[in-house]
N, C-alpha and C positions, 0 to 999 in steps of 0.2 A: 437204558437208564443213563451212560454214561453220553450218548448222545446229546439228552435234554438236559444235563449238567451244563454242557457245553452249548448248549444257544441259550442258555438266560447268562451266561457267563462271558460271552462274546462282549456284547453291547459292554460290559462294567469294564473289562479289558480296553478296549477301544476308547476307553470315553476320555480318557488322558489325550490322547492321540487327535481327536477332534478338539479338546481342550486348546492343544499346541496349536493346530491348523487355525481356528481362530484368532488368538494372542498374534502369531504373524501377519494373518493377513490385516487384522489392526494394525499393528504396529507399521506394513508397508503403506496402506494408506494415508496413514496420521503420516509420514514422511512427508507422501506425495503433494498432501493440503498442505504442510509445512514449508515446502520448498514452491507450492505455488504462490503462498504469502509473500514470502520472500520475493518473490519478483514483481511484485504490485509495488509501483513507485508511490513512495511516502506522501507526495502528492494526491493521491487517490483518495484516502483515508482520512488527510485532512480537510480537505474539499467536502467529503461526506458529514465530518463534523461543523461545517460550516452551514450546509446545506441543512442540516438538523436545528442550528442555530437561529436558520435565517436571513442570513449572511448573505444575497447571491454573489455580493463584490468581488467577498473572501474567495466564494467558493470556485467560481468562472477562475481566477488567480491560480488558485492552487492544481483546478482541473488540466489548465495552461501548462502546468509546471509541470504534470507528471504526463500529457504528452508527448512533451518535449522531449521527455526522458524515455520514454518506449516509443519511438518512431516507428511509422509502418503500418504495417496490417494490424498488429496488436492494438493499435489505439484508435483503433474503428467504431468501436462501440462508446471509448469515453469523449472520441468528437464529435459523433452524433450527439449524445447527451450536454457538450460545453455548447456546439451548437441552438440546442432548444434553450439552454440557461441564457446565451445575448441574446436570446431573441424577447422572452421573458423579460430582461433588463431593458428593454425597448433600442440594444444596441445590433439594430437588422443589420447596417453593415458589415458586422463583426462577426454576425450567424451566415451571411448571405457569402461573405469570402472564404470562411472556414468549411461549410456545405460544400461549398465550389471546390474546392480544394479535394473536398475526399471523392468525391468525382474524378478528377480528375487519376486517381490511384488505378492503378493497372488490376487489382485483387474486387475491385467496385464494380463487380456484375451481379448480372440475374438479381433476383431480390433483395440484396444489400441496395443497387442501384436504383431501384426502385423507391427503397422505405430514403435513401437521402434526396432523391427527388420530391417526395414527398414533403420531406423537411424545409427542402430549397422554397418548393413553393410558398410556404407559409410564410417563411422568409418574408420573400416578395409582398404576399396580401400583407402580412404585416407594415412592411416597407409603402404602402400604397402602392405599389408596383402592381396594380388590381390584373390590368390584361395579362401580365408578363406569369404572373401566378396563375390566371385560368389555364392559359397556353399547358404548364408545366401539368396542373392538372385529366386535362380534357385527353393528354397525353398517357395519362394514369390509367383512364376507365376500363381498357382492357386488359389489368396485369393483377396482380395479386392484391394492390393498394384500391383496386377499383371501386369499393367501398367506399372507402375512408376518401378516396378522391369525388366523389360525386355528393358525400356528404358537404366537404368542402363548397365545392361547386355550387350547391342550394343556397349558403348562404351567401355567397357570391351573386347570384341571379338575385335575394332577394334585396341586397345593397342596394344593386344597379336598379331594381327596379323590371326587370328582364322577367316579367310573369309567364309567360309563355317556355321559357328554356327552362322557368323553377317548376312549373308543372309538368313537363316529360322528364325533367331529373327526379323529384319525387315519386313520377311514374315506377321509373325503374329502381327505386329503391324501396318501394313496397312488397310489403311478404307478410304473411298472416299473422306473426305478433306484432308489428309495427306495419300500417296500411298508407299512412300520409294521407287520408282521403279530410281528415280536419283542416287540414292547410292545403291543401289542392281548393278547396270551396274557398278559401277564402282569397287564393288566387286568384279562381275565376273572378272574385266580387270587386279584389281592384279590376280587373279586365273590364268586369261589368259599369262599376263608376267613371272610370277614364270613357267608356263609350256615351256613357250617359250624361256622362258633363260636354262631350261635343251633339248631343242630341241624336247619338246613332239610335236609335232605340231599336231598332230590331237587332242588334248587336247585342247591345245591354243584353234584350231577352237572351238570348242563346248562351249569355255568361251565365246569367242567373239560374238558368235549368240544368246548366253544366255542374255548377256551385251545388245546388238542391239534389242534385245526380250522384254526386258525391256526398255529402252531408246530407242528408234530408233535414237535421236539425238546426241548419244554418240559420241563423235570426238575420245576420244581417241581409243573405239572399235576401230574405223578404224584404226587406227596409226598401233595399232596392227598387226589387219589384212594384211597391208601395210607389213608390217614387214615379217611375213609369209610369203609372197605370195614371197614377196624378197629372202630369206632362201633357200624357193626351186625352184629359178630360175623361179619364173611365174611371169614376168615384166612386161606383160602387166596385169595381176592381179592386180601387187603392182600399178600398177598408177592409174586402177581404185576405188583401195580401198582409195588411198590417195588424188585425183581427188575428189571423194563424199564430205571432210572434207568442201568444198568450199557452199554445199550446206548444209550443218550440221551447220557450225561457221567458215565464210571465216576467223575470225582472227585467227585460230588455224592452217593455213594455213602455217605461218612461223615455225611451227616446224617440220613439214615434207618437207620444199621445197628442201633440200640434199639432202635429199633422194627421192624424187620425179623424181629431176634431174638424181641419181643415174640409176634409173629404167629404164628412156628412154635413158640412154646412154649406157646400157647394151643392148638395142634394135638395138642399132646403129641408135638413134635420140636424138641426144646430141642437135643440132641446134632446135629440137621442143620442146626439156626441157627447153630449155634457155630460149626462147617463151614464151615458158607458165609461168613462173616465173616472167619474165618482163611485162605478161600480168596482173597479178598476182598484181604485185607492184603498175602497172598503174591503175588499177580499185581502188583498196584498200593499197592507198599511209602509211599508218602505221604499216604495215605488218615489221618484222624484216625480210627483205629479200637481203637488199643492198650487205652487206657484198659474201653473197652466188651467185650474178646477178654478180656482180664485178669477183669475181674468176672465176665462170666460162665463162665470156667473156674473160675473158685475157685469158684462154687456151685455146677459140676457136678460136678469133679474133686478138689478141695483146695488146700490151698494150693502142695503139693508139684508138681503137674503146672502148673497155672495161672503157677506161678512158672516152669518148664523153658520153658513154651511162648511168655510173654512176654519170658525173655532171648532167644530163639532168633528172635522178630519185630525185638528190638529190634537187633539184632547185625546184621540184612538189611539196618536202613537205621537207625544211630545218628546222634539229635539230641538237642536238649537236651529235650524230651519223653520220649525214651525214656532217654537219662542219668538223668536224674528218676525215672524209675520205677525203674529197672535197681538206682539204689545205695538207692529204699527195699525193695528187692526182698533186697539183702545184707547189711540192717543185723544182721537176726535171729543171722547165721551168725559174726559178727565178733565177736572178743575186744574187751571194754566199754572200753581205751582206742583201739584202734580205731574202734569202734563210734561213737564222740565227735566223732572226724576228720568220718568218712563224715557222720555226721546232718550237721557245719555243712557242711559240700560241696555237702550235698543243699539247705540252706538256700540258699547262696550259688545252685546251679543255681535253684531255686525260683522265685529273686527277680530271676534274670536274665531267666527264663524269662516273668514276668507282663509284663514292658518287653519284651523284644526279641521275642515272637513273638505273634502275632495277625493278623485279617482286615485283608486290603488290597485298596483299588481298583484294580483293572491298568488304567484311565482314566485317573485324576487322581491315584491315590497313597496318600488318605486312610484311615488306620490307625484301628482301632477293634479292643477284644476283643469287639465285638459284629457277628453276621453282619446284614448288612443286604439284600436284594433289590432296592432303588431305594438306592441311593448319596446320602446327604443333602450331601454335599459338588457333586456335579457332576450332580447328577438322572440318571445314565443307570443302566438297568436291570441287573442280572444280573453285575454285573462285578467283585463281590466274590471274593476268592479260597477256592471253598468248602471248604477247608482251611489250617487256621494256618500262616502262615508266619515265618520269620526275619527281620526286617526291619530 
């Protein structure tokens, strides 16, 4: 009895005792964080509040001040950091000497060495110092940074234009939740246009199947291919190639429909290119294909049916593209004060028409009436909208 007294009695006794054990060993740590404070130069702290602010001026300033004040090994971390801040400020010299600089520290090995190497280069690419940054790079690829270095490197190769070194660097940066196999095709498709603009065509081919090898969904492959197959006279080639785009990304559909039509009127089926473009329009009323159904009705038909068949497009899905067309479509028929109205109407749509509708990024935004396939605004591929919109 006296025994089981004694173990539920323990723990009540003791509990003071672990009481105390805690209360100190708070109490030493709270010194410890206390007395680390304390040696963080006041510099540090305001620079943080600047940096909160927005401030980078303030902030690179006062970062300045409180290395100054802890020299050495201790300010390895906050001169990598003032480093990235000039370089941010577009002040590369300033990041490019002070990198330099902790390099040069005797304590700057193994992967500290590394991640300021990393720094340096950026430096550089930012500097336009473009070779001097791959060098620092390339140098990278087998060490801890080698990631982060051959990401670099990709968009390095895609600057330059260097398709060939962007696609074995992508290579090796692929792994099952990120593959790179979207932008390898679209790699190969510059490789394949630069062949095909000097008429290598058996080149081209071998881009295109590379491209399709890796994307099968790639629209512009085919455009390509389309292309090719146009060049050396195998039309019914090009319409199959350009035909596919429908089952790839019907909306990509309006920038080969020319040339679509092209193909089959070189077959001598001009009436079944028309067809399929008007079929074309009618399944997938947003397509930019008015202007091109229009032209070539009126050189099949006249002006009389070309005009029926483009109000009756324009009626399925009315924009300021088809307003445009539709009221130069009516001027003919209208009584000459009439006629006066409608034309400045047309002018007024015209001119709303050149500003509000054009190519956008569905990325980052960036508007242009020019279609682009790598985005100059945010480098990512394909993300143009391949038909004008209202914006």
């Amino acid at each position: 009895m006296d025994g089981n007294i004694w173990w539920w009695l323990t723990p009540i006794i003791l509990l003071p005792v672990f009481f105390a054990m805690g209360w100190f060993a708070a109490r030493v740590d709270m010194k410890a964080v206390l007395k680390q404070a304390k040696s963080v130069p006041a510099g540090f702290y305001a620079g943080l509040d600047a940096l909160v602010d927005r401030n980078t001026g303030k902030a690179a300033r006062n970062l300045a001040e409180a290395i100054e004040a802890r020299p050495g090994a201790d300010s390895y971390e906050m001169s990598l950091t003032l480093g990235k801040l000039y370089r941010q400020r577009g002040e590369n010299d300033k990041a490019i000497q002070l990198h330099q600089s902790l390099l040069d520290m005797p304590d700057t090995v193994g992967e500290k060495r590394e991640q300021v190497l990393f720094e340096l280069g950026q430096n550089y690419q930012s500097a336009g110092l473009v070779d001097r940054a791959e060098q620092i790079f390339i140098g990278l690829r087998e060490g801890n940074m080698a990631k982060q270095a051959h990401q670099v490197l990709l968009n390095i190769y895609q600057q330059d234009r260097d398709w060939e070194e962007a696609i074995r660097t992508a290579q090796l940066l692929s792994h099952d939740e990120q593959t790179y196999q979207f932008e390898i095709a679209q790699f190969y498709c510059e490789l394949a246009q630069a062949a095909l603009f000097k008429s290598d065509f058996e080149e081209a081919r071998g881009h295109v199947a590379n491209a399709l090898n890796a994307n099968k969904k790639c629209t512009r492959a085919n455009m390509i291919l389309g292309d090719i197959e146009q060049k050396q006279g195998n039309y019914a080639a090009a319409v199959a190639a350009y035909s596919a785009i429908e089952k790839q990304n019907h909306a990509y559909l309006s920038m080969v429909g020319e040339r679509l039509y092209d193909a089959y009127e070189a077959q001598g089926k001009a009436e079944e290119g028309l067809a399929v473009l008007t079929g074309y329009l009618k399944t997938f009323p947003q397509l930019d294909l008015i202007n091109v159904v229009y032209e070539k009705a009126l050189l099949l038909h006249g002006e009389d049916q070309a005009a029926a068949l483009a109000v009756e497009l324009v009626r399925q899905k009315p924009d300021l593209g088809g307003v445009y067309r539709l009221l130069g479509l009516t001027l003919s028929g209208l009584t000459p004060s009439w006629r006066a109205d409608a034309d400045m109407m047309r002018g007024v749509v015209g001119r709303q028409l050149q500003k509000a509708v054009m190519y956008r990024c569905r990325h980052c935004h960036f508007k242009s009436q020019v279609f682009f396939w790598h985005c100059p605004a945010c480098n990512k591929w394909e993300t143009f909208t391949p038909n004008k919109i209202e914006v």
